[in-house]
N, C-alpha and C positions, 0 to 999 in steps of 0.2 A: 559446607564448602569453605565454612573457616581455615586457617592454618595459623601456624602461632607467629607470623609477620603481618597480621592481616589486621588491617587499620579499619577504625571502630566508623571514622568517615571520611569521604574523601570533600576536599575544599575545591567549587569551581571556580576559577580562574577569570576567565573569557568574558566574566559580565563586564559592562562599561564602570569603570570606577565613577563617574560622574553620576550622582542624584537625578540632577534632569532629563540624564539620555538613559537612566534607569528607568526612569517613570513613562519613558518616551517610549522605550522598548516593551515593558508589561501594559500599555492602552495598545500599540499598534499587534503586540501579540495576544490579547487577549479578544482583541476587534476580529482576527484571522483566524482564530480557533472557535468563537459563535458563530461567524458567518459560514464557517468549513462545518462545524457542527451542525449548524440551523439546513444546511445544503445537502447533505446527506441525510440529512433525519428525515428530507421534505422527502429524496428521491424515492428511501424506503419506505414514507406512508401511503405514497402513492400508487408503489406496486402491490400494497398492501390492499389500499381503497378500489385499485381498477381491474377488474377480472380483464381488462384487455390487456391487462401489461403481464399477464400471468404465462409467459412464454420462459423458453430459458434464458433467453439474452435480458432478459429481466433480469431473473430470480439470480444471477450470475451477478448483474447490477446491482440486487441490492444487497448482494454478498459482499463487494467490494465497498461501499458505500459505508456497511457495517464495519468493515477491515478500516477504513480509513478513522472512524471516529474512535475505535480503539487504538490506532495505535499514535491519532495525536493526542488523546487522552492520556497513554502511558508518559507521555513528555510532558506536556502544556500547561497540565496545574501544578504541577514539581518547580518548574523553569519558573510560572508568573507569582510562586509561593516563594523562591528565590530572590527573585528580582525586590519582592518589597523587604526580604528578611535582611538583619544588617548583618550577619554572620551567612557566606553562599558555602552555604555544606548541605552535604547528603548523607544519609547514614550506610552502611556497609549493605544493611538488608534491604533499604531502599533501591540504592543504586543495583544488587542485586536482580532483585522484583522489576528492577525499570527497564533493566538492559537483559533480560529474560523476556520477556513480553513484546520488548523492541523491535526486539530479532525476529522472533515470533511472528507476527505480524506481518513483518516487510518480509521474511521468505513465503508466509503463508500468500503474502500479496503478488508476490513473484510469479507462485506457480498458480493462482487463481486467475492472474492475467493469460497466462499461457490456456487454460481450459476455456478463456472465452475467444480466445485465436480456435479453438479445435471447435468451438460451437460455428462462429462463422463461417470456418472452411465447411462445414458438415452443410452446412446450410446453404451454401452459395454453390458448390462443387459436386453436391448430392442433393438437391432438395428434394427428392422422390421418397429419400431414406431419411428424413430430416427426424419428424417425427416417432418412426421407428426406432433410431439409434438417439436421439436427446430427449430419451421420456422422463418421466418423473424420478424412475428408482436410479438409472444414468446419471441424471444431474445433480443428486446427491449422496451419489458415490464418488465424483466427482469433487465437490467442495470438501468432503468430510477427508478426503484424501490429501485435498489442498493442504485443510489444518492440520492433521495429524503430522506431517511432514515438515510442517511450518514450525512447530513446536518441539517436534525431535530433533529437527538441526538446528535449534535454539539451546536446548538441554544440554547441547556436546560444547559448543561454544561458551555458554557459560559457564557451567563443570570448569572445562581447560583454565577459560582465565581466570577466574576467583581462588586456583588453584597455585595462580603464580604470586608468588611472593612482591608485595610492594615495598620497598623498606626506604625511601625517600621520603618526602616533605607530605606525599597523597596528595598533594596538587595537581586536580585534574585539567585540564586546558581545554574545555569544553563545555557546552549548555548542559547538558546529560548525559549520562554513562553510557558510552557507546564501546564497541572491540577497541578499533585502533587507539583513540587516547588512552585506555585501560593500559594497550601492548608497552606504550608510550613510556609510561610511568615505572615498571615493573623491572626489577633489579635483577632480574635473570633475563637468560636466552628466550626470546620467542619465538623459532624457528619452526617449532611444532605444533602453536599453535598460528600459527602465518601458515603453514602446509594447509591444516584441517579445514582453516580459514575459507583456504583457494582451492581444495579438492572439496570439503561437502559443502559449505557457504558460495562459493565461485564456481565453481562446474557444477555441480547435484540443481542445486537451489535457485542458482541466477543464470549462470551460463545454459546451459543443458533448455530450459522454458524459453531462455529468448532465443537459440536457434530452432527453437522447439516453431515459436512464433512467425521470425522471419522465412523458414519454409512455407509452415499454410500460407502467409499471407504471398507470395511467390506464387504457390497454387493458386490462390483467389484471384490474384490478380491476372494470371494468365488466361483463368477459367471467364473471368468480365471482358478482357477485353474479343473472346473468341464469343459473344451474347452479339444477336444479330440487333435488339433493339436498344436504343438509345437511353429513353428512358428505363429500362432494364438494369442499363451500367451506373445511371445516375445513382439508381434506386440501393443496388449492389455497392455505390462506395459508398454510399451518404450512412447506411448501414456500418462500415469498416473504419469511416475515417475519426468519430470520438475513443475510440481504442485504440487504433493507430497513436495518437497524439498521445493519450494515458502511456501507453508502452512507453515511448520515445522520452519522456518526460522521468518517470519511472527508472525505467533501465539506465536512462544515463546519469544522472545523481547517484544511483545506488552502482553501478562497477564502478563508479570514478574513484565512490568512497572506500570503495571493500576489495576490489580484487586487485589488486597490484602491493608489492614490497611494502615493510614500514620503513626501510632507508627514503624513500617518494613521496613521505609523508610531508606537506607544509599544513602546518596545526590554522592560521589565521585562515588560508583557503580551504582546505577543506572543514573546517565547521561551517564558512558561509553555505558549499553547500551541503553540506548535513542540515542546516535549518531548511532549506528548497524544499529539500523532500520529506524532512517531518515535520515542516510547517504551514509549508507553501502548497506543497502536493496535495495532502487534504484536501485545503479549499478548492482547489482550481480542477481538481477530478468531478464534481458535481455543476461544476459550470460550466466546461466542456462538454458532457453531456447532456446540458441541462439547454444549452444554444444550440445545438446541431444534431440531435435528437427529437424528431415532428413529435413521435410517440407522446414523449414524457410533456413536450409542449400542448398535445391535446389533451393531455391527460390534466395538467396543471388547468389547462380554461377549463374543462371540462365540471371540475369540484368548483372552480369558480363562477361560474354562470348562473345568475341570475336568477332568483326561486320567482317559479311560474314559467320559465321559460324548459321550452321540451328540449329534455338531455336524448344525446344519440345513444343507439341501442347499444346495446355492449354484444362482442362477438364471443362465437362461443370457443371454448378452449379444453372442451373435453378431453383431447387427446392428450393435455399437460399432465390429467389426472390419469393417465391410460397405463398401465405399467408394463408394459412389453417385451 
């Protein structure tokens, strides 16, 4: 993906020049990436340890959970490997690998959120067919589709930009290689790759999953409130509302950052929220779910309880394993 304008590194910019708000920034992000780390890793041992969490809206869960420590992984040790280094550079094949991966990730994450909106509608608006249509070989046709997609509108995006000529200072005004600072810097037209951007990045990838979402959940919601019992509807959001909030949180960091002009770009706001969502969003998707989810809370006392004391049955889940 070299070219013969193509700088050997680019220099980040955006760290605080101050020593102490250096050191201040690699404890507070490095405190945010073990706790986001240490939260995700719990939610996947647990689906792992409890055959009653062995549903899709799990295995869905702990697919996301996996997506999140990869891709603050792809940022987190680069950034807090920066913060203590006295020279803030990346190398070409670094930043490369990082904003390859990046992207990766967060579209794979995009449309992974979208396939757990079609698990809830399936389940809430259908639940006769629930188990019929979300068996085992479904759900991971399902994910494996997430990535593959996740990945290929990663490989066009990269391609394009590493393709464009940087021929200024390579001062990137950024924590990590992301599209728009990349566009930012680049001594030619980015008109084509701003298209690509906002047809396969903004419509395919991000657009397209989140109308994808805000219909089912339109369905669900119309399907709960026409449920004659009470408890029924509680039961029906309390189910919708940590994905709900994942989405919301989600989707609006990421179009703010990605689908609109680079004339709209203001570099100091949008990297605060470029950190939200590769920094912040990690941590706070496993603790979302982690408060407003009964499941995963009985599931957490459950390994914690007390040796000698009688643990509850576990139910059975055959039909996860049923292929249909």
């Amino acid at each position: 993906m070299r070219n013969q304008s193509a700088p050997l590194e680019f220099v980040l910019t955006d760290f605080a020049d101050s020593p102490i708000l250096q050191s201040i920034c690699f404890i507070v992000f490095l405190i945010i990436y073990l706790i986001g780390s240490i939260g995700n890793f719990s939610i996947i041992l647990v689906y792992k340890l409890d055959m009653n969490l062995h549903t899709p809206m799990y295995f869905f869960l702990s697919n996301l959970s996996f997506l999140d420590i990869c891709y603050a992984t792809t940022t987190m040790p680069e950034m807090l490997q920066i913060l203590l280094a006295e020279r803030k550079s990346i190398s070409l094949n670094s930043c490369i690998f990082q904003m390859y991966f990046f992207v990766a990730f967060v579209g794979t994450e995009s449309l992974l959120l979208a396939v757990m909106a079609y698990d809830r509608y399936v389940a809430i608006c259908f639940p006769l067919r629930y188990t019929k249509t979300m068996n085992r070989t479904s759900c991971f046709v399902l994910v494996i589709a997430a990535w593959i997609s996740g990945l290929c509108n990663s490989l066009v995006h990269t391609t394009l930009t590493f393709h464009l000529p940087f021929c200024g200072s390579h001062q990137l005004n950024h924590y990590f290689c992301d599209i728009p600072p990349l566009l930012e810097i680049s001594c030619m037209k980015t008109y084509v790759n701003e298209l690509v951007l906002f047809i396969v990045g903004g419509i395919a990838v991000g657009f397209s999953p989140f109308i994808f979402i805000f219909v089912s959940y339109s369905l669900i919601i119309s399907t709960i409130f026409r449920m004659p019992s009470v408890i029924g509807k509680k039961k029906a959001f309390s189910t919708c509302g940590s994905h709900l909030t994942v989405v919301l949180l989600f989707y609006g960091t990421a179009i703010f950052t990605y689908i609109r002009p680079s004339s709209t770009y203001s570099l100091k706001r949008d990297n605060i929220v470029s950190v939200l969502y590769s920094v912040v969003t990690p941590l706070l998707n496993p603790i979302i779910y982690s408060l407003r989810n009964k499941e995963i809370k009985r599931a957490v006392g459950l390994w914690i309880t007390v040796e000698g004391e009688e643990k509850p049955k576990l139910r059975s889940t055959k039909w996860w394993f049923k292929n249909v």
